[in-house]
N, C-alpha and C positions, 0 to 999 in steps of 0.2 A: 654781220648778223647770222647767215648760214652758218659759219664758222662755230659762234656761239651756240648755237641748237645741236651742230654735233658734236660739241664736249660734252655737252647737258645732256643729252641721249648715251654719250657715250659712258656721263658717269651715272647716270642713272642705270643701266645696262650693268657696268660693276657691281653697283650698289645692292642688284636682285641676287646679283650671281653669288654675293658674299652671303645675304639673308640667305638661299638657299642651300650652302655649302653647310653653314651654320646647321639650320634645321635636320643636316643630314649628321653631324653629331652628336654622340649618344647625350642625355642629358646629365647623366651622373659622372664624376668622376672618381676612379678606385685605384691605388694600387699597392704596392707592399712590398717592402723588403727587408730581409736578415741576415742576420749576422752570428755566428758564432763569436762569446765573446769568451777570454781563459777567467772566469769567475765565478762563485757559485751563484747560484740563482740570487739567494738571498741577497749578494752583492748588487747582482746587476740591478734587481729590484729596487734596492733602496735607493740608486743613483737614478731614476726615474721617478720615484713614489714621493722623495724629496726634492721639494721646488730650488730649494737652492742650490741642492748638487746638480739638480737638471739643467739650470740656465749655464750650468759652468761646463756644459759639454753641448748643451743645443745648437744644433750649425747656426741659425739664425743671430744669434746673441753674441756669437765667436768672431763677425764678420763684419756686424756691427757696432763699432766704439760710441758713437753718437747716441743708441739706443738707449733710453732710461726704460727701469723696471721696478713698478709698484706691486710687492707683495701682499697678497689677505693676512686675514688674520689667519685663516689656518692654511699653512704651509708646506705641508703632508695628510698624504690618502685621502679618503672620501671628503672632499669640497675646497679641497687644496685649488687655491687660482692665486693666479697674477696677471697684471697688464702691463704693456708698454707701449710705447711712442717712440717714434722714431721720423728724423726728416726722411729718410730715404723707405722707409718700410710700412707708415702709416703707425695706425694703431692698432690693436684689438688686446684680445682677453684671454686666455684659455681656466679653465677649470675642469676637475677631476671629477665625474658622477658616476662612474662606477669604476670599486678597486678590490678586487679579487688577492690578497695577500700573497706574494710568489708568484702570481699565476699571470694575472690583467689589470693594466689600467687603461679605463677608456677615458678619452678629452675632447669636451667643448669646447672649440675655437669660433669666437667668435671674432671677425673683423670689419663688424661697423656694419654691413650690410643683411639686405633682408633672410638671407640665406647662410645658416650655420654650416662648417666645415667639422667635421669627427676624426681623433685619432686610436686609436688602438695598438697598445704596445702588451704584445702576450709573453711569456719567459717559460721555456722547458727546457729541464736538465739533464743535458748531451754528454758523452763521455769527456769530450775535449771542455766541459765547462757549462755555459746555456748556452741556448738559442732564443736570441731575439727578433723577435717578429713586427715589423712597425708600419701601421696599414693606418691610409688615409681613405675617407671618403666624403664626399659631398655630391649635393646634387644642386645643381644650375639651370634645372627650370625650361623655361621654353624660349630665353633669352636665346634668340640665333649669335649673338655677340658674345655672350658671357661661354656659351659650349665653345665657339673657337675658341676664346682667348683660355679654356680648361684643357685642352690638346696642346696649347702652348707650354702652359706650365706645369703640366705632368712632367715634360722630362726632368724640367728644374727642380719639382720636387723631389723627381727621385734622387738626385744626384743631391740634392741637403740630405735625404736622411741618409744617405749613403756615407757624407763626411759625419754626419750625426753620430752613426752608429757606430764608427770609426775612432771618436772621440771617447763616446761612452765605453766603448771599450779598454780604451788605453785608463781611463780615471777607475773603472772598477777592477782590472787588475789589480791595481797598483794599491787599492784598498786593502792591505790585508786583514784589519783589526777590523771589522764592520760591526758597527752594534745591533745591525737587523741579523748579523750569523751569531750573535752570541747565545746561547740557549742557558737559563737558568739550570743552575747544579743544584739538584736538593740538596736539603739542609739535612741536617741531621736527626731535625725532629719529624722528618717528613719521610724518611727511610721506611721502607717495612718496616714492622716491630718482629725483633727474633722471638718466635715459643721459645718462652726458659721453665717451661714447664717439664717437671722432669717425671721420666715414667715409671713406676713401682714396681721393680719386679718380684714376684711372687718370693716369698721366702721356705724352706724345706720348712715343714715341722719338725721341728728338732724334738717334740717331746717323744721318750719311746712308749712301744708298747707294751702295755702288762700283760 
């Protein structure tokens, strides 16, 4: 019985020490990493901006063969989502709600719980190509459980977007015909119009004088 009371005490005594280590941190989780990738922005962009070219470079989707993925209806830019399920990864959602053309798309991830997770993937055009910027955040409340276990997998995340951005770089290289860089050639009826107006110039009076 003694025996008994000091496991009970002693996991109790744990159990404070984890709530408190917990409350000690921070609530939010953030961080961000980039990549110079050799592509023009408009490349790199449209391998993001496009749900289907993004699941074909997302670490996530790469690592897991089990994982099925149900696309919306819309596919690309502003409200672009898809979800998946997975035995190993769960479920959720993400959708696009804000997309800045070239520049940003930000993404709601949602996975099933009361607390949404945000991505932010920005693109600026570097001498050696873009720069990709890919910034997670979330906040985790006043769960003392849910902040450790956000200290856990920060590193893991960084190291997915790390192979992420890795991937996306090797597929928009290797893009070269991209239909997001093709820029319309005017037409011919859309040219300036040339003046073919022509100028008069003064003629001598040839008649003489009397």
């Amino acid at each position: 019985m003694k025996a008994l009371k000091i496991i009970g005490f002693t996991l109790i005594g744990l159990l404070l020490i984890v709530i408190v280590v917990g409350y000690m941190q921070p609530s939010k989780v953030e961080l961000s990493v980039s990549k110079v990738v050799n592509a023009p922005v408009c490349a790199a962009f449209d391998h993001v901006n496009d749900l289907e070219k993004r699941t074909q470079w997302s670490p996530w989707e790469q690592v897991d063969s089990a994982m099925s993925i149900q696309y919306g209806q819309v596919k690309k830019g502003l409200g672009a989502n898809y979800s998946w399920e997975s035995p190993d990864q769960g479920h959720g959602e993400l959708r696009y709600i804000e997309v800045e053309k070239n520049k940003r798309i930000k993404s709601e991830i949602d996975f099933g719980q009361s607390t949404k997770s945000y991505g932010t993937m920005t693109f600026k055009e570097v001498p050696d190509g873009t720069k990709v910027t890919w910034k997670f955040e979330t906040n985790l409340g006043s769960n003392p459980f849910q902040r450790i276990f956000g200290v856990i997998v920060k590193t893991a995340i960084k190291t997915s977007f790390e192979g992420g951005l890795k991937n996306l770089a090797e597929n928009a290289s290797a893009d070269q015909n991209n239909p997001n860089c093709i820029e319309a050639i005017p037409s011919e009826a859309q040219q300036p119009a040339q003046d073919s107006a022509t100028v008069n110039t003064p003629q001598p009076d040839s008649t003489s004088a009397s």
